[in-house]
C-alpha positions, 0 to 999 in steps of 0.5 A: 224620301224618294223610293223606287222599284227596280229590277237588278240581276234579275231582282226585282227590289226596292230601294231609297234614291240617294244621289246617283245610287240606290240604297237597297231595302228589305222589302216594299216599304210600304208593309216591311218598312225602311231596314236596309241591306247594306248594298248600294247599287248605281241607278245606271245600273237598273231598270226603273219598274212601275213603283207600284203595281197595285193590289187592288185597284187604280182610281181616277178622277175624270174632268178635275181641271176646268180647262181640260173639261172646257176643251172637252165641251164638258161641263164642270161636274158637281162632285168628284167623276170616279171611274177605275184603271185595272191595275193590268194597265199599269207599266213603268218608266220606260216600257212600251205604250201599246196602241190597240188595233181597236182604236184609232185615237189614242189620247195622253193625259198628264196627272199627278197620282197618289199612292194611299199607304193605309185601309182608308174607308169613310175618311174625312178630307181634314185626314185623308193625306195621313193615309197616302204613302207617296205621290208620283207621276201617271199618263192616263192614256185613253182610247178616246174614239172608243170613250165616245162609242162605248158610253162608259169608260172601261175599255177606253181607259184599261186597255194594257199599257195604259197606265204609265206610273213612275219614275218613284214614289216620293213620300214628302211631296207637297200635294198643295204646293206650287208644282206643275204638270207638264207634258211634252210629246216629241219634246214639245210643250202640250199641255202645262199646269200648276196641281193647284188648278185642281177643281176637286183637291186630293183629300177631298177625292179620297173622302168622296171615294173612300165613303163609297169603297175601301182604299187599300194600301197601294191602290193608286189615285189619278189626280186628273189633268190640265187642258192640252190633250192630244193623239200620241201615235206609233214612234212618238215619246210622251214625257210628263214631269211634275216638280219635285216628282222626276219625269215619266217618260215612254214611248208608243208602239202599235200593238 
């Protein structure tokens, strides 16, 4: 089931994708469940949002793929490297990603990213899938100028705008299947990868995290990404699609 989030006659609501429409909900499935109004309102009718904004927090996973660790001269970590997004740097499909004045060098980073469903706290990686609501698509952007200066990671990855989330959530997405990461700027390849080149799988993140603090429903895990990083500037589109999840596609602007 693929749900979305989106602004309709100054509206924001939630809907279920079928086809070409939206077949509208309650609420936000996630605490009101799947109830239906009855209406039905075209996709091109809408504005696609962030398909979560979420409550507490947005957790990242830094150098979870061999070859983006390589090509950042770093080495493999021996556990999962955690750091977090503020939940202020989430945008959606479509909105603008700001380039701050503070930087000069702003990086995309195609992931895969999971919405946890349910409290999750010393949870077991045999478990941990059971508490994720759905999966969709992330950009990590990351100042990477000031990743380097700042010594910690903050700022270089929270600024407004830098986190991209979309187009939906979809619930029955196989997070150990065959699907790809790929990333175009411009419409040219950057960087392309299978999830399961993952160094630390997804179950095994959230049990590394969820012993150290509680997950709630709709924080949000940034899965990390695959080799190919690169600078986006002002009037460039980043696109990452993930099969079987949809493209997130923005474009950038200076602030």
């Amino acid at each position: 089931m693929r749900i979305a989030r989106f602004s309709h006659n100054d509206a924001i609501k939630f809907g279920i994708v079928d086809g070409s429409d939206l077949v509208v909900l309650d609420g936000d499935p996630m605490f009101a469940g799947y109830d239906t109004t009855g209406e039905r309102v075209p996709l091109t009718d809408v504005a696609l949002l962030a398909p979560v904004i979420p409550r507490s927090k947005v957790v990242c996973v830094g150098r979870n793929y061999r070859d983006h660790a390589a090509e950042m001269g770093n080495d493999v970590p021996a556990a999962p490297m955690l750091f977090f997004k503020p939940n202020t740097s989430v945008i959606g499909p479509g909105d603008a990603i700001v380039l701050p004045k503070q930087s000069a060098f702003v990086s995309y980073e195609g992931e895969l990213a999971a919405v946890i469903g349910r409290i999750a706290k010393n949870v077991k990686a045999t478990d941990a899938l059971d508490y994720v609501f759905g999966y969709t698509i992330a950009n990590d952007l990351t100042a990477r100028d000031l990743q380097k200066t700042d010594g910690q990671w903050a700022r270089a990855k929270g600024f407004d705008t830098f986190c991209p989330l979309g187009p939906a959530i979809e619930t029955e997405f196989d997070v150990d299947g065959p699907a790809v990461i790929t990333t175009r700027l411009d419409g040219e390849v950057r960087q392309q990868g299978p999830i399961s080149d993952m160094i630390f799988s997804l179950a095994e993140v959230i049990e590394f995290a969820s012993a150290a603090f509680t997950l709630l429903p709709g924080d949000v895990i940034l899965t990390g990404t695959p080799a190919g990083v690169g600078q986006i500037v002002a009037g460039q589109t980043v696109e990452v699609e993930i099969t079987g999840l949809g493209i997130l596609r923005n474009g950038a602007r200076n602030a």
